[in-house]
Backbone bond lengths (Angstrom), bond angles and torsions (degrees), N, CA, C in turn:
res aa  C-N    CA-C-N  psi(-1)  N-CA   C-N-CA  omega(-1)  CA-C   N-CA-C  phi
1 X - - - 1.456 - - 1.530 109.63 -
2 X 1.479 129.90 157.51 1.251 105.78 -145.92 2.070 79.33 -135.29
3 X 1.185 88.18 149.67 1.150 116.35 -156.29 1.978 100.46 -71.36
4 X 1.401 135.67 107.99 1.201 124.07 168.17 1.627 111.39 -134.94
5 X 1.614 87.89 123.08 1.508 99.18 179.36 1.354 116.76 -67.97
6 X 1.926 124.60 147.01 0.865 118.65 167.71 1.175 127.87 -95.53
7 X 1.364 116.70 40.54 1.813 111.29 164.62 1.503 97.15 -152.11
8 X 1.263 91.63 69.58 1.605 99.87 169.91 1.776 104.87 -157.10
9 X 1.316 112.25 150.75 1.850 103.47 -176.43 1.373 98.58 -103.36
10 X 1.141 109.02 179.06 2.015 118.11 -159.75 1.666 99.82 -157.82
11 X 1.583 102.56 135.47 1.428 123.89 -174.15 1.610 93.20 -92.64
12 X 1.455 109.64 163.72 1.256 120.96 166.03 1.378 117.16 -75.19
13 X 1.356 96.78 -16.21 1.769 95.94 172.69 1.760 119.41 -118.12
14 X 1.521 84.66 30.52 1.753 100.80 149.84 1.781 109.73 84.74
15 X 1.154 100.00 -13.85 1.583 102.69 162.89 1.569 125.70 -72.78
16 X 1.446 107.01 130.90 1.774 115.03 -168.09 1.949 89.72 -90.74
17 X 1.340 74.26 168.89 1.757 107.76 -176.56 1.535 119.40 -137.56
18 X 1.830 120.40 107.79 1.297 83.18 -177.39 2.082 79.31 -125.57
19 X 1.611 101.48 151.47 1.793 120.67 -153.80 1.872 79.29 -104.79
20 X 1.346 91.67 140.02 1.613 119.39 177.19 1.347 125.53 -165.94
21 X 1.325 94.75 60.25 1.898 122.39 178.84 1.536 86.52 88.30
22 X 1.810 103.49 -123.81 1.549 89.08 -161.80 1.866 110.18 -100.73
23 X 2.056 104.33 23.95 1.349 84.34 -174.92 1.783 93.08 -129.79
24 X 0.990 110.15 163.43 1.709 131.77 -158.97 1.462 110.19 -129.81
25 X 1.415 108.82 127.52 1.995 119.02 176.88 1.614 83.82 -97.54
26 X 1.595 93.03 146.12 1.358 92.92 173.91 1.618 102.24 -141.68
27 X 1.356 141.82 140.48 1.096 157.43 177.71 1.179 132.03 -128.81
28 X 1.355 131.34 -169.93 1.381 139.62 176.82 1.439 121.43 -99.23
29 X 1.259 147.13 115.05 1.538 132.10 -150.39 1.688 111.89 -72.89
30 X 1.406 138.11 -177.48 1.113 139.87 -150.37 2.004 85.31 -95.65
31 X 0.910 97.97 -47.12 1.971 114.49 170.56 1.792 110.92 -47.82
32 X 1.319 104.91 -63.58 1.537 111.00 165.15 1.090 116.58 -46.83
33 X 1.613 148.18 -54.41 1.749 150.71 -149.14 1.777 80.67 -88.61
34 X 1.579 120.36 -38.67 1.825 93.92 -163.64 1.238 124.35 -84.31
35 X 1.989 98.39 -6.88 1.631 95.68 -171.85 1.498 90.94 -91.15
36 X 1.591 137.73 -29.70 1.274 137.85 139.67 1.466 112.20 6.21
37 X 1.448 111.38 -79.01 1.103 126.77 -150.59 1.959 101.51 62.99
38 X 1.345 107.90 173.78 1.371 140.48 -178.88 1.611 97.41 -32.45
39 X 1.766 90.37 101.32 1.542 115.33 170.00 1.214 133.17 -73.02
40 X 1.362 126.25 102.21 1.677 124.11 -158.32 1.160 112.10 -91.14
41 X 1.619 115.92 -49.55 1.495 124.03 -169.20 1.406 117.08 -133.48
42 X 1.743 136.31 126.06 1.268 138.63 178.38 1.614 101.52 -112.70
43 X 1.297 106.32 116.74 1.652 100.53 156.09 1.540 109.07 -100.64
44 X 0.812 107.85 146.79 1.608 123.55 -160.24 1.620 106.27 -114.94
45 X 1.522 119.04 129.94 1.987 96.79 163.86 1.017 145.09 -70.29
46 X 1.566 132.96 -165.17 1.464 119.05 -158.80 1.772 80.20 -97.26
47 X 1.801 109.07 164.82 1.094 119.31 179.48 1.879 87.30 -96.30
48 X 1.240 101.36 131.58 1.431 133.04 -179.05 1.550 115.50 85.02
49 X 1.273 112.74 48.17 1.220 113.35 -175.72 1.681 85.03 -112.04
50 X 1.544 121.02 144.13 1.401 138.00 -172.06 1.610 81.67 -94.11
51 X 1.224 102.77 147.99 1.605 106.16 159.50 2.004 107.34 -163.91
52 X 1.327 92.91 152.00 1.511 104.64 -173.05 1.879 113.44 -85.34
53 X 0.775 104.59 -177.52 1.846 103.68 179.94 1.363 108.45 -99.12
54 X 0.907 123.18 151.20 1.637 116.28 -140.48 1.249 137.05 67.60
55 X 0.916 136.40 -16.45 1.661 142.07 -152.59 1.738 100.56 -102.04
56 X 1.191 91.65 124.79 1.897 85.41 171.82 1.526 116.49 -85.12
57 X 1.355 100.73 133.31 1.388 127.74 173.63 1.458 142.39 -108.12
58 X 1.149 116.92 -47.40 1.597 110.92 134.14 1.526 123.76 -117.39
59 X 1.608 114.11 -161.25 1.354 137.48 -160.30 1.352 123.16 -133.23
60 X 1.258 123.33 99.43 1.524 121.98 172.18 1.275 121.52 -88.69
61 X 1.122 132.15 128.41 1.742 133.77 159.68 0.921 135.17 -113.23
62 X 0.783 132.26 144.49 2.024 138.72 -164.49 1.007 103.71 -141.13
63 X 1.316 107.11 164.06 1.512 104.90 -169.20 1.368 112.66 -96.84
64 X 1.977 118.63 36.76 1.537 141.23 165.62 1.672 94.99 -101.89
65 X 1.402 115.82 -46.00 1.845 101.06 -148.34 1.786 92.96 -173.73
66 X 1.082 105.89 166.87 1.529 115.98 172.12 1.948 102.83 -110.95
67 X 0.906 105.33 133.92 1.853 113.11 170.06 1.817 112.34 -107.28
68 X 0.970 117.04 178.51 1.102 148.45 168.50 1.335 104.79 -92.00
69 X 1.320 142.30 146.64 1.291 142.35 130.56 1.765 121.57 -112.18
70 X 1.116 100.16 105.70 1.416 144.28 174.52 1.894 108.81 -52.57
71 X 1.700 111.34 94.94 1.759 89.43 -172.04 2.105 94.50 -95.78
72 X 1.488 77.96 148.07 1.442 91.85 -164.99 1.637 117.70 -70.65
73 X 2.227 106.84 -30.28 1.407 103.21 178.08 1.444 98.39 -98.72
74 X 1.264 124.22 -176.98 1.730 132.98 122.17 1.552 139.78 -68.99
75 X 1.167 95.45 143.82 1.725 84.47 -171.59 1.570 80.02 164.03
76 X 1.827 100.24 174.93 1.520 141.28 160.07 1.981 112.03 -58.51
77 X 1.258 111.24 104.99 1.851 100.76 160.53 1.694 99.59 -72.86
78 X 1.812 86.47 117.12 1.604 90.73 168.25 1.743 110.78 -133.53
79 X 1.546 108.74 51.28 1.239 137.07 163.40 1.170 114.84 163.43
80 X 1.663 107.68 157.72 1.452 114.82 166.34 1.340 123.27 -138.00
81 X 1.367 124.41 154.77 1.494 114.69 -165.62 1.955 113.36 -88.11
82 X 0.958 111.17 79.14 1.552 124.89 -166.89 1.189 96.29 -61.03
83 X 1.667 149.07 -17.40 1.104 125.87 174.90 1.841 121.48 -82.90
84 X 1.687 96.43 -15.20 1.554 94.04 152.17 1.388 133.94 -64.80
85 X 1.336 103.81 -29.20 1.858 99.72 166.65 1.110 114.43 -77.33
86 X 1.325 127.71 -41.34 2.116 121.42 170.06 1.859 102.42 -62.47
87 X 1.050 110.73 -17.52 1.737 114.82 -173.83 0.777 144.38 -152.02
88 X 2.020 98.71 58.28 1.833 101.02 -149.71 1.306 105.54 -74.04
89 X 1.365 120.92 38.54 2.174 104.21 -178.15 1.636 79.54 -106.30
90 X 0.782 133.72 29.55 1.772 133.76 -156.62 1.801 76.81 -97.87
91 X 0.859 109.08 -51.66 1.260 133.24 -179.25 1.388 130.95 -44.58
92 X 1.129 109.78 -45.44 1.904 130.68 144.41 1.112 117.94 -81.92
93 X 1.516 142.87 -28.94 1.270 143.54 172.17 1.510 109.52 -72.67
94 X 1.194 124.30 -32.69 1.571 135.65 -169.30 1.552 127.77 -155.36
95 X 0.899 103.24 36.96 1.524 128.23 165.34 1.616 109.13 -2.91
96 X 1.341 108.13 -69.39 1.999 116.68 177.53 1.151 127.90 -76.26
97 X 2.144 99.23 -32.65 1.739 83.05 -176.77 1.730 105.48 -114.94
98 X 1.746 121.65 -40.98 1.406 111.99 -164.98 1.733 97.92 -97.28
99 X 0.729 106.95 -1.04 1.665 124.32 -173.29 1.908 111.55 -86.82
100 X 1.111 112.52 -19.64 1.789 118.77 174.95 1.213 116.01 -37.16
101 X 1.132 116.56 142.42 1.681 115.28 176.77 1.635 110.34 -106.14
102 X 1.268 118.59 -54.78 1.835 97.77 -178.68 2.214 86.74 -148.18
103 X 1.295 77.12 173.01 1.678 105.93 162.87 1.585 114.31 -93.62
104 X 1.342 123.26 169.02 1.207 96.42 178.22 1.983 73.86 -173.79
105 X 1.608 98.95 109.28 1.727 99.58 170.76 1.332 119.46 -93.73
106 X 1.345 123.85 151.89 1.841 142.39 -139.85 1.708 73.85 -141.66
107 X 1.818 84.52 129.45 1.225 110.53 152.77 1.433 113.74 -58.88
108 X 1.523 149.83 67.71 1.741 152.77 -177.59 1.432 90.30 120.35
109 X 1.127 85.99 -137.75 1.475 115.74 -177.88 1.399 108.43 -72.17
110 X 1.536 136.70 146.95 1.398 128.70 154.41 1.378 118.00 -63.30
111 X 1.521 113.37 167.44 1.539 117.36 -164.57 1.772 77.22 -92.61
112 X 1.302 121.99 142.28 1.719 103.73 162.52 1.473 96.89 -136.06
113 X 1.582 118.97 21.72 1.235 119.23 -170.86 1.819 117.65 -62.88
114 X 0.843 106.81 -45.09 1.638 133.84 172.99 1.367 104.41 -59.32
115 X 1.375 139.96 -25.80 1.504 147.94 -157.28 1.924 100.37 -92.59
116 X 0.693 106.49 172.01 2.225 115.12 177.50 1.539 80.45 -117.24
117 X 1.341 62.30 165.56 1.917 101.18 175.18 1.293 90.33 -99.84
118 X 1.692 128.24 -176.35 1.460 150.83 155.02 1.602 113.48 -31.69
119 X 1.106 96.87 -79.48 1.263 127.46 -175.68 2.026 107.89 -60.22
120 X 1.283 114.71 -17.25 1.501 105.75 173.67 1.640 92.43 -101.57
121 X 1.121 119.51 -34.05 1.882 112.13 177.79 1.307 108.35 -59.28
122 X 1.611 116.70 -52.07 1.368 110.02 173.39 1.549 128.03 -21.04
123 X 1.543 100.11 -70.19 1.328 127.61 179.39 1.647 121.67 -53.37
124 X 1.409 104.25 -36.80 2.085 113.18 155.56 0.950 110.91 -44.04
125 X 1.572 109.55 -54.41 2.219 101.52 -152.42 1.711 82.14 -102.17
126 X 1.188 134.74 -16.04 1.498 104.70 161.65 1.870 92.18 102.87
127 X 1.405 116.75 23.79 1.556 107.06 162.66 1.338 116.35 -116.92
């Protein structure tokens, strides 16, 4: 059963969200890394690249398939988690906290209207 925190928002395409004034960690959900299976390679985006919600921004691979990763707000990447590219199992081992892929700062607040709660992600993948 796959692990989903309740104070974090969730994309339909399985990417987490966690809100911290106007800037946001965003990752791959505990559901995403297992249907993954064993995570080999993360490319990550450039820090100051603007990007919209929806828009793919980086790339995960496993040694099943390569994905898209889908960022859930808009805003500025103004970090990235570089120890997932020296250690993308960081990624299956820790999905929410050492496992993050970038920051990404929102003009205010992020939009997270479009995003689930816990309890509506639950109900997607069926745990």
């Amino acid at each position: 059963m796959s692990n989903v925190p309740d104070d974090l928002k969730y994309a339909s395409s399985h990417e987490w969200v966690r809100v911290s004034g106007e800037t946001s960690t965003v990752g791959i959900t505990d559901h995403a890394q297992e249907e993954l299976t064993d995570v080999v390679f993360v490319e990550l985006p450039e820090v100051g690249r603007v990007v919209e919600a929806g828009e793919a921004v980086a790339v995960v691979e496993s040694v099943k398939t390569a994905s898209d990763i889908y960022s859930p707000v808009a805003g500025e990447i103004v970090e990235v988690n570089t120890r997932v590219s020296e250690d993308p199992s960081l990624v299956n081992s820790s999905p929410y906290e050492d496992g993050w892929f970038y920051r990404v700062r929102s003009a205010g607040a992020p939009d997270t209207s479009g995003l689930m709660d816990a309890a509506a992600y639950r109900e997607q993948i069926g745990s």
